[in-house]
N, C-alpha and C positions, 0 to 999 in steps of 0.2 A: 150457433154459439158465438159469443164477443170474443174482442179481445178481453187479460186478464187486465183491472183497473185497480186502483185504490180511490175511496171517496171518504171524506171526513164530515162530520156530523153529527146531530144530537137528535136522540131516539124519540119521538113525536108519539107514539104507540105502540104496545103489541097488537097487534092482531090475531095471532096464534101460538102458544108454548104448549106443546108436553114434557111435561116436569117429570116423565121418567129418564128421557134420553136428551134432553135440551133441547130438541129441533124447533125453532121458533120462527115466526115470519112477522119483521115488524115494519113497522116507515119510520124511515130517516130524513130530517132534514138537513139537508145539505146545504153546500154554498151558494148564494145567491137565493137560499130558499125554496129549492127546488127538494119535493119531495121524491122521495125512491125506496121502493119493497125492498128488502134484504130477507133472503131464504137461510138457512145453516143453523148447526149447534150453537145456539147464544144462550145457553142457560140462565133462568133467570134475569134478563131484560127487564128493561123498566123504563117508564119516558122518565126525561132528564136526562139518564145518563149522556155521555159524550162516545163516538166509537171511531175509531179510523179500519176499515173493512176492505179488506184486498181480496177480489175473486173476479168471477166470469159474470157479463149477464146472456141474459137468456127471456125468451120470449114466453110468456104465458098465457094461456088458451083466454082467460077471462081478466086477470089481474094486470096483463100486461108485462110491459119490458120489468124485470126486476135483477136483483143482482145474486148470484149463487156464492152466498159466500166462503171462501178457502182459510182464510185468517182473520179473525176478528182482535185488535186492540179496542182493552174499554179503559174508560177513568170514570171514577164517578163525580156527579154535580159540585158544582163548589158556587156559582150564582146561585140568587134568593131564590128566584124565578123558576130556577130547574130543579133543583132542592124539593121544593114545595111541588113540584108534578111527579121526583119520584119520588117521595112520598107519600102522597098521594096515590098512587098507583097500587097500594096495597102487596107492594113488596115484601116489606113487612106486617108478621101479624101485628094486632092490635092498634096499625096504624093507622087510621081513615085520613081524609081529605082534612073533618076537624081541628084534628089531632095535630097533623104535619101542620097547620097552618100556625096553630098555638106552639108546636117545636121551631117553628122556622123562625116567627116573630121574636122568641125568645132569644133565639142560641142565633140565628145571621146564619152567616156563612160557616161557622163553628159547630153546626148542629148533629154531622156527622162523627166528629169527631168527639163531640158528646157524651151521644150514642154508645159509641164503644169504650172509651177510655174512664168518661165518667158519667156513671149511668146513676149514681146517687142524685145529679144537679139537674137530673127529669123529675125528680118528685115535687121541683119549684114550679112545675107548668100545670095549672089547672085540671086535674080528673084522671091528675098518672100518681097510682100509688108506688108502696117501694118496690112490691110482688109484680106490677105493671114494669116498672122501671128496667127491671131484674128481665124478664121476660124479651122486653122491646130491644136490650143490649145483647143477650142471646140470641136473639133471632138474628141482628145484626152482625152480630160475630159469626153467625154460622152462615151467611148468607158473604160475608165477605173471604172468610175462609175459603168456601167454594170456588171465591171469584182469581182468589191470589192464585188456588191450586190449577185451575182453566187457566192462567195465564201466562202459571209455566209451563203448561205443555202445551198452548198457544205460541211460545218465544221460542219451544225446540218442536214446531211443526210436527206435535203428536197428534193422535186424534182425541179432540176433547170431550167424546165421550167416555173416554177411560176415565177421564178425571174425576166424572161424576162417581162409576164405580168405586175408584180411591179411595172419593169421602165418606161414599158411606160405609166403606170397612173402617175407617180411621177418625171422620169426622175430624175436631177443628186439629188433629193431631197430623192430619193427610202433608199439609208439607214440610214441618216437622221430618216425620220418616222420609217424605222426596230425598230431603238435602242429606239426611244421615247416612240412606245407603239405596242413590236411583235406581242399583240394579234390582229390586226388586219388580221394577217394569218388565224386566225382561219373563218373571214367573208365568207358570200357567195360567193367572189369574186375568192378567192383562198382556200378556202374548205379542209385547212387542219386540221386535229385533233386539239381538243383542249388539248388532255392531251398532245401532243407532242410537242404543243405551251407552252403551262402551263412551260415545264420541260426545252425549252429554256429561258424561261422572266428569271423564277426562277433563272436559272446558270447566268443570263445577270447581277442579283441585285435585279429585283420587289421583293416587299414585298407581302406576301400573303393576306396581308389587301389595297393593291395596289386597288384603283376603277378602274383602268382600268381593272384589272385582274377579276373582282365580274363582271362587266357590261359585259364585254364580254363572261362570264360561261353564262348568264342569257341569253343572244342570243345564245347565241352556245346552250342550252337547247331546245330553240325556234324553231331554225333551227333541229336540229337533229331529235325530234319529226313529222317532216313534212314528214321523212321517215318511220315513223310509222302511218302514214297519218292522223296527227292530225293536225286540223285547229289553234286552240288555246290549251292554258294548263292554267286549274285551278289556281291560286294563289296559294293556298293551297298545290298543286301540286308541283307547279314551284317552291316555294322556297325551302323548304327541300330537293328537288332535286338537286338542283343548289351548295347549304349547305354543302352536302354532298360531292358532287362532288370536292368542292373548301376544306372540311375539314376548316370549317369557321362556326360561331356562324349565326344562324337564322336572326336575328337583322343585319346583316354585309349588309346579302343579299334584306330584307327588304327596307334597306335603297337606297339601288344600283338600287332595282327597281321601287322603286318613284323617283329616279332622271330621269330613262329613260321614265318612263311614260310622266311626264314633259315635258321633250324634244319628247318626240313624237315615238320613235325608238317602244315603247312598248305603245299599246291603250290596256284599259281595260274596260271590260264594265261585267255587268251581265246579264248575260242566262242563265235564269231556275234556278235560287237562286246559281246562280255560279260565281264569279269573274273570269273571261275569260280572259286571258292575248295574246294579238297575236302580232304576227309581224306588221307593220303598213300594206305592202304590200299586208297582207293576211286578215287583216281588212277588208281595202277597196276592195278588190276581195270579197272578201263574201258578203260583203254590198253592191256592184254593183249587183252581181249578183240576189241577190232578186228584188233590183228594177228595173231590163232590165225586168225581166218574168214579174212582175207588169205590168211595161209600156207597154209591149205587148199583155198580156193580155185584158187590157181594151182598147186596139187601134182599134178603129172603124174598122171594118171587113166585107166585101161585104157579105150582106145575101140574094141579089135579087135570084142566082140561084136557080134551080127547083132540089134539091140534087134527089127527086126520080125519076126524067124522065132521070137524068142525068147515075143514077147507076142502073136503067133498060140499058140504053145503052151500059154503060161499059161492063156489064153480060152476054149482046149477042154477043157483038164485040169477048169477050175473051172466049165465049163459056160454063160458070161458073154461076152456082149460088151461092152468097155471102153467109157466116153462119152472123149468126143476129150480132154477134160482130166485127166479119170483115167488118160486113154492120155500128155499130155503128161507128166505126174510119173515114170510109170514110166521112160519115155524121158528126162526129165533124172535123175532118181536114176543111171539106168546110165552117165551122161555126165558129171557135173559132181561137184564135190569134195563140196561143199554146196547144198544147196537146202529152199525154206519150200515147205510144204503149208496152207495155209487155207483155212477155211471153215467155215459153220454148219450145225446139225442139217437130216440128209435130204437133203443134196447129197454123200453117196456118202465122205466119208475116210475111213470105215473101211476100203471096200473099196479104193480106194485105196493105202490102207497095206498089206493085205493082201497087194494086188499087189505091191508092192515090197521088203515080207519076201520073196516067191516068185520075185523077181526075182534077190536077192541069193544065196538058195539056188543057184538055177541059174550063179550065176557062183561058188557056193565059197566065200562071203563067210560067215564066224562075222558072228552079229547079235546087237548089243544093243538091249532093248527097254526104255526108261527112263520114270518120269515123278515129277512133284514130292511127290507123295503116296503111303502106301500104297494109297487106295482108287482113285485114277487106274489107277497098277500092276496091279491086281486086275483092273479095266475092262480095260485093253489086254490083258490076257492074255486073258481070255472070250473077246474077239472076233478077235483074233490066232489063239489056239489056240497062244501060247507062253507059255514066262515070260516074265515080265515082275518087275523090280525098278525100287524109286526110287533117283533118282539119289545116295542117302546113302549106302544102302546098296551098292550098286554098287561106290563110290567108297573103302568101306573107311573112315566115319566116326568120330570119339572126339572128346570133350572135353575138353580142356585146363582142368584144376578152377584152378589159379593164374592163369593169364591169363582164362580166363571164353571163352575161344575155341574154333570147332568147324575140329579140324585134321581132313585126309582121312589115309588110308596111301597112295590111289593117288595120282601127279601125274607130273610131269616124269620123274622118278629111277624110277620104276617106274609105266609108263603101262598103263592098258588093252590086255588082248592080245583083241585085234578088227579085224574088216575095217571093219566099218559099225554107228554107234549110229542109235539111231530115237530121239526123243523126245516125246512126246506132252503134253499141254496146256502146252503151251508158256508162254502168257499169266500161266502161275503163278512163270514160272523168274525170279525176279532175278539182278541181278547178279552178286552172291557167290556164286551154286549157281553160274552161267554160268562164271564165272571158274574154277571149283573142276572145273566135269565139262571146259573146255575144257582145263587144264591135262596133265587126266590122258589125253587123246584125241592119240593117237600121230600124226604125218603121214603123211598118206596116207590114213588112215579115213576112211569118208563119212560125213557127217551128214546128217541126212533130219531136220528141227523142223517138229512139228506142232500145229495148234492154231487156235482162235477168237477173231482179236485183237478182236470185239467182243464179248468178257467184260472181267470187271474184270480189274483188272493186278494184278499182284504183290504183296503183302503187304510181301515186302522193297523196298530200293531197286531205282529204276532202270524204265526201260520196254524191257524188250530186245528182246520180241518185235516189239511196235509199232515199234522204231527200227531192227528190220532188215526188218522191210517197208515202211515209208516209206524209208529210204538206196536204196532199188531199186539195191541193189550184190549182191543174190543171188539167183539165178532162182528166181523164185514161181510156183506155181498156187494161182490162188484160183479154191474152187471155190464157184460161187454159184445152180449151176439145181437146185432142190429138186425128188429123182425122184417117177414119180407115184405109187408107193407109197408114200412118205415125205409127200407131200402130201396122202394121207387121214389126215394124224394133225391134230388140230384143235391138239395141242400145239406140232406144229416150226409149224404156218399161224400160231399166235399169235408163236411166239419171229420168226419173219422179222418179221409185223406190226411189231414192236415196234420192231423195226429200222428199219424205215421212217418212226417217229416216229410209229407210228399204236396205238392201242388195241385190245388182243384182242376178241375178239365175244366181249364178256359175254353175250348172248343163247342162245350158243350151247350145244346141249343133244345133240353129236354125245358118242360114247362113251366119248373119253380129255380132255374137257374139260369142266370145268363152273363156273359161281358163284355163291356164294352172296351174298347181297346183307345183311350185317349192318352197323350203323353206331356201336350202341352198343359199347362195349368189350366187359364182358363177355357181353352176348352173340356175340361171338365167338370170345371163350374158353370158350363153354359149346357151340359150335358143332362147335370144333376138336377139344374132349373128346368129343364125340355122336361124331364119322364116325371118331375113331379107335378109341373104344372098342367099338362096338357097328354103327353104318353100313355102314363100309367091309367089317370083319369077316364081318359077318353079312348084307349085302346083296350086297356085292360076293366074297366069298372073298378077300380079300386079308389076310395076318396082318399083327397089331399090328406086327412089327418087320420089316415090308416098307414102313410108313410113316413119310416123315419130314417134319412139321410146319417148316417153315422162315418165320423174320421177317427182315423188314430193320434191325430194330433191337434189342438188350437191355433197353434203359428202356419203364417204361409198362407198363399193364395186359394191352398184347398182344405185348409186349416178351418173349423167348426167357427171363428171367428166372422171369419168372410162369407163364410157361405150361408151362414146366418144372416148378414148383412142386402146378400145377393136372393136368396130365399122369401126372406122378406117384404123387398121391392117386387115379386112377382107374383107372387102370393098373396100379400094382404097389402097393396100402394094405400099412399092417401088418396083418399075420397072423400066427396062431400057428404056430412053428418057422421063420417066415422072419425070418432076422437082421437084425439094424441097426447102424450104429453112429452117433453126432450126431456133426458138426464141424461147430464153428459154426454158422451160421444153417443149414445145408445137414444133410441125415438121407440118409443111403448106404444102401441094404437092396438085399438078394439079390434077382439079377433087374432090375436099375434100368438103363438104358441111358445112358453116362458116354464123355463125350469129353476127353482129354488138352487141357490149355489152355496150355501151353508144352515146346518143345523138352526133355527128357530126355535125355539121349544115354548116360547110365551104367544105367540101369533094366533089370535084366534080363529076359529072355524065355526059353519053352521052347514047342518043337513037338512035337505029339503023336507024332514021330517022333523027339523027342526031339534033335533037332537045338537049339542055343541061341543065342544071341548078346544084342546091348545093345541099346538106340534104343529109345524110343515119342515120337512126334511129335507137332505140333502139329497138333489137328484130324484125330488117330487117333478111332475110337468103340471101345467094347468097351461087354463085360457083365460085370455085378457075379456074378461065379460063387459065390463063397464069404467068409461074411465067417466066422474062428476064429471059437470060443466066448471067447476072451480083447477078442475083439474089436482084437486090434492087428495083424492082417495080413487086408486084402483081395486078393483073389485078380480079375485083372479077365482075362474073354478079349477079344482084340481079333482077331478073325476066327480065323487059324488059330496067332495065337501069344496067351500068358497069362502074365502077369505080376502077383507081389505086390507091392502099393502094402503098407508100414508107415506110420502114423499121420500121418507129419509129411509125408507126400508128398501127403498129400490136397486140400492148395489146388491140386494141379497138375489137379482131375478137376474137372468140370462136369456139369450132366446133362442129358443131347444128345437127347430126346424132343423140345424142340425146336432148332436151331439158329441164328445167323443166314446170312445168305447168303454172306458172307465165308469163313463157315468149311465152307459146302456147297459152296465152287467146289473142282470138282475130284474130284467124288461124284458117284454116278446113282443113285436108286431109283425102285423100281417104283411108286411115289406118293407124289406130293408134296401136301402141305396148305399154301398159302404164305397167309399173312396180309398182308392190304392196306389199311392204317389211314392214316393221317397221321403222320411219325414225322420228326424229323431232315431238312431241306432237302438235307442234303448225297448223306442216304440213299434220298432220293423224284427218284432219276435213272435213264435207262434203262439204263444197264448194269445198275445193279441187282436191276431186273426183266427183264432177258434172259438174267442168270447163272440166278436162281431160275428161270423158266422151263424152262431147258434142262436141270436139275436132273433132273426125269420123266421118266422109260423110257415108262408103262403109263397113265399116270392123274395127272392136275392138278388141284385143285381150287383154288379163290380164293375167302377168306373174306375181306368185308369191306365196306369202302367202294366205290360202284360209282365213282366220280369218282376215284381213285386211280391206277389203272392207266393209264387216258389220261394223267392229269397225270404220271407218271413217264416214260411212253415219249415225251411232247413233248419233255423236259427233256433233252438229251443233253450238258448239262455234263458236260466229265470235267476234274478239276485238273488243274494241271500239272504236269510233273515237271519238273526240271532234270535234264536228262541229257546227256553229250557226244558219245553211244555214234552216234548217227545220225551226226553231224558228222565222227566220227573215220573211221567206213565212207565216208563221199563223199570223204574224203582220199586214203583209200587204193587208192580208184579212180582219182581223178585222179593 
């Protein structure tokens, strides 16, 4: 990569635009007439125009040196010369090469201006009526619109792909609302910072005592917290918070959130002698959500069958006899509307679950097999022996590009045609999915929720699993006697350990556990490279991409960062005929193992059977199959579907040789490499090392610090979430 440059210039071509998200690739002539590629969001480009473009350049496999660019300033043509090319350029509808030549001869250097201001004095130019006229000033106003509102959030170094979103919620109205009230950037719609909203109103003229400016800290609090996975925020909480934030007297904020309340944007209620303050959205999801389990709960349920003639048959069909709590689940699944399955590795849920797919069979029941993930999905089909899909897909998922929101197809108006869902790792489900699969689950259907409430929770808001096992308002099996084949694995003996606040036996030197005792940094990343490149490989039989390196942290020398970096270089170097392509600090090459790092939900897919659809998710992996020779389309498979990434999609990839644990819940391989250093207080807790743990099918290894692993499993801090979800199930009991 370059140094960063600015170069001035006027646009010679496009070469490439998608007009969904701007990213365009055109040539610039520059000073002395020296042409140059320019990469980045240019929306709508056009030769003629003039640009001054500040960024990095960068080398490209076939195109050459070009420039990636960071900030684009544009002006538009005002010579005959350049006028008449973008015009020509088909910028505008209805404008051909003719056309602009007959605008341009007419009006000069005025023509733009024209255009927009007086669009009556186009009907003077040969073969533009007044409906033409009308039309050609429209298009230009809306095409200039766009360009004013890109170049305010080009001037306050936003990303100017929001901008597009903007207009097309607002059209030529988009800067209009900017100047009246920019906090609206900070919404969930466009999700930018609020201090870096805060710091454009302020330079705009708001006053600090501005209500738009109080009303929208007090959401942006709201919001922000949902990524600490909290439902609601205390009163008590939320204002000194907000106070603080805005550098503004208590009372300011006080007052800002009784007007919202009023209006509704903010519901307040109390739970457990607490004034709860939530988003409305997450109100009503949480209060849904109690009353679906209610409703299901008490929805009349077939008890005619013979559950013990039935699970003698299952027993001999499968050859097994049931342990008594395996035997109770099967029995309340055939009994009750809804019921939890829990438990940890080697106390039997799988086969558990099996039993009660086989249960359902014999009563006639269509079964759905759900979970948060593709790769959970994947898992319960293996061991099921069904399909299995995530709950997105299932549900008939799409993004809403002007609201920024993910709607389903299925719900209320057209529910799920099924007797019985199953859902598996439950611990991952928040709120919003919760809300979203109960909506769509017709009365009468059983649910059957499965899962490890001592994994981490939810990424999104909410603790739902944990708050309907503590509510004991729905009948649970937990199952906790680890069989004794499951108890010769040294890996479920260490994840129970762990459990119990106690430390795995580092000593231990049985067959699917072992550790290695490194203290310095990199030699632990020289450790991690040894057994995946060459140890495991070659002493054990197990392939490279049967191993997943996992840390608890991104920062630091043995942070998923680096060792990705380091994994990489040993793993898959360049070589001759294997492609690459650079972005940014990060180098993509065929063959690289790359995990999705946010939700997609437009990204197309196709299956070898040629089947297609949309979605690639957070903490999907895939393989870099093919990168063009143009180097602007990689081609990624992510197990049995594959999908082209174009250039501008590539902050969405990461490269997943190692991961953190976060983004491993939810996953199983046949070996795990987990690194154990000192990293983050927040990160050195036992959940964290009992998710990584149960991560391994076949084979664990622990590279690190020996004093690590005890100090994480003593530590069974877990934050808290504010949530109402428990509260509202003990209501509706009583």
């Amino acid at each position: 990569m370059g140094q960063r440059q600015t170069v001035e210039g006027t646009v010679h071509s496009v070469i490439f635009q998608n007009e969904e998200n701007g990213y365009t690739v055109l040539r610039l002539t520059a000073e002395g007439n020296e042409e140059i590629t320019v990469v980045g969001c240019i929306p709508y480009a056009a030769a003629g125009e003039s640009m001054t473009v500040t960024g990095v350049w960068a080398e490209h496999a076939v195109h050459g040196r070009q420039m990636q660019a960071e900030s684009v300033e544009r002006r538009l043509p005002e010579e005959e010369n350049a006028l008449l090319a973008y015009l020509s350029s088909g910028i505008l509808k209805g404008v051909g090469p003719a056309t602009a030549a007959r605008l341009v001869a007419r009006f000069g250097g005025d023509t733009l201006q024209v255009i927009e201001d007086a669009p009556e004095r186009l009907r003077t130019v040969k073969g533009i009526t007044a409906k033409r006229a009308t039309e050609i000033s429209q298009a230009f106003r809306a095409l200039t619109g766009l360009r004013r509102v890109t170049e305010f959030f080009a001037r306050y170094e936003l990303p100017v792909q929001l901008a597009m979103r903007l207009y097309r919620v607002y059209g030529t109205q988009a800067l209009t609302k900017l100047k009246d009230n920019p906090y609206l950037l900070s919404g969930a719609a466009y999700g930018v910072d609020f201090s870096a909203v805060d710091e454009i109103a302020l330079a705009m003229g708001f006053g600090g005592d501005d209500p738009c400016r109080t009303e929208a800290a007090i959401l942006y609090e709201l919001r922000h917290n949902l990524g600490n996975g909290h439902v609601f925020l205390p009163r008590n909480k939320l204002s000194p918070a907000t106070a603080q934030l805005l550098d503004v007297p208590d009372e300011q904020v006080e007052l800002a959130l009784d007007k919202l309340t009023e209006s509704g944007a903010v519901v307040q209620e109390k739970i457990a002698g607490v004034e709860a303050c939530y988003l409305r959205a997450f109100y009503e999801a949480e209060t849904y959500v109690a009353d679906k389990l209610a409703q299901l709960r008490k929805f009349p349920v077939e008890r005619g069958v013979r559950i013990d003639r039935v699970i003698g048959e299952m027993e001999a069909a499968q050859g097994i006899t049931y342990a008594p709590r395996q035997r109770q689940a099967v029995e309340l699944a055939a009994r009750e509307g809804v019921i939890l399955l829990t438990g940890g590795p080697g106390t039997g849920k799988t086969t558990s679950v099996r039993a009660i797919v086989a249960l359902f069979d014999r009563m006639g029941f269509q079964t759905l097999l759900l979970a948060p993930t593709g790769r959970a999905a994947m898992r319960m089909s293996e061991v099921t022996g069904r399909d299995a899909q995530t709950i997105h897909r299932c549900l008939g998922m799409s993004f809403n590009e002007l609201t920024g929101e993910v709607t389903f197809r299925k719900g209320e108006q057209e529910p799920l045609e099924t007797d019985a869902v199953i859902v598996d790792e439950m611990s991952m489900v928040d709120l919003e999915l919760m809300h979203s699969l109960l909506r769509a689950v017709r009365p009468g259907c059983r649910l059957v929720l499965v899962g490890d409430p001592d994994q981490l929770a939810s990424v999104g808001a909410g603790n739902v699993f944990s708050d309907l096992i503590r509510s004991e308002t729905i009948p649970t099996v937990a199952l906790h006697t680890v069989f004794r084949q499951a108890e010769q694995s040294a890996i479920i003996r260490s994840a129970h350990a762990v459990n119990r606040g106690e430390s795995p036996d580092l000593a231990n030197r049985e067959g699917d556990f072992f550790f290695l005792c490194r203290r310095a940094p990199d030699r632990v990343v020289q450790t991690v490279v040894e057994l995946c490149r060459e140890r495991l490989p070659k002493n054990m039989g197990i392939r490279t991409e049967e191993i997943q390196v996992i840390s608890p942290t991104r920062k630091g020398i043995c942070g998923t960062e680096n060792l990705n970096r380091a994994l990489q270089e040993a793993l898959n170097p360049p070589r001759p005929g294997c492609r690459q392509k650079i972005w940014g600090s990060m180098v993509f090459r065929e063959g690289d193992r790359v995990m999705q790092n946010h939700n997609n939900y437009d990204v197309t897919w196709e299956k070898e059977d040629g089947t297609e659809g949309t979605g690639v998710f957070n903490g999907d992996v895939g393989v870099i199959r093919e990168i063009d020779p143009s180097g602007e389309q990689i081609t990624v498979a992510f197990d049995d579907r594959v999908s082209v990434y174009s250039p501008e999609m590539l902050g969405q990839l990461d490269m997943a040789y190692a991961v953190t644990v976060h983004k491993a819940q939810g996953s199983e391989y046949r070996a795990v490499v987990l690194v154990t250093v000192p990293c983050a207080p927040g990160l050195m807790v036992r959940g964290v090392l009992y998710t990584a743990i149960t991560r391994a099918r076949s084979l664990l290894i622990l590279v690190g610090d020996d004093t690590v692993p005890g100090a994480m499993a003593i530590d069974d801090r877990r934050q808290r979430r504010y949530s109402g979800l428990r509260r509202r199930l003990t209501q509706q009991q009583d």
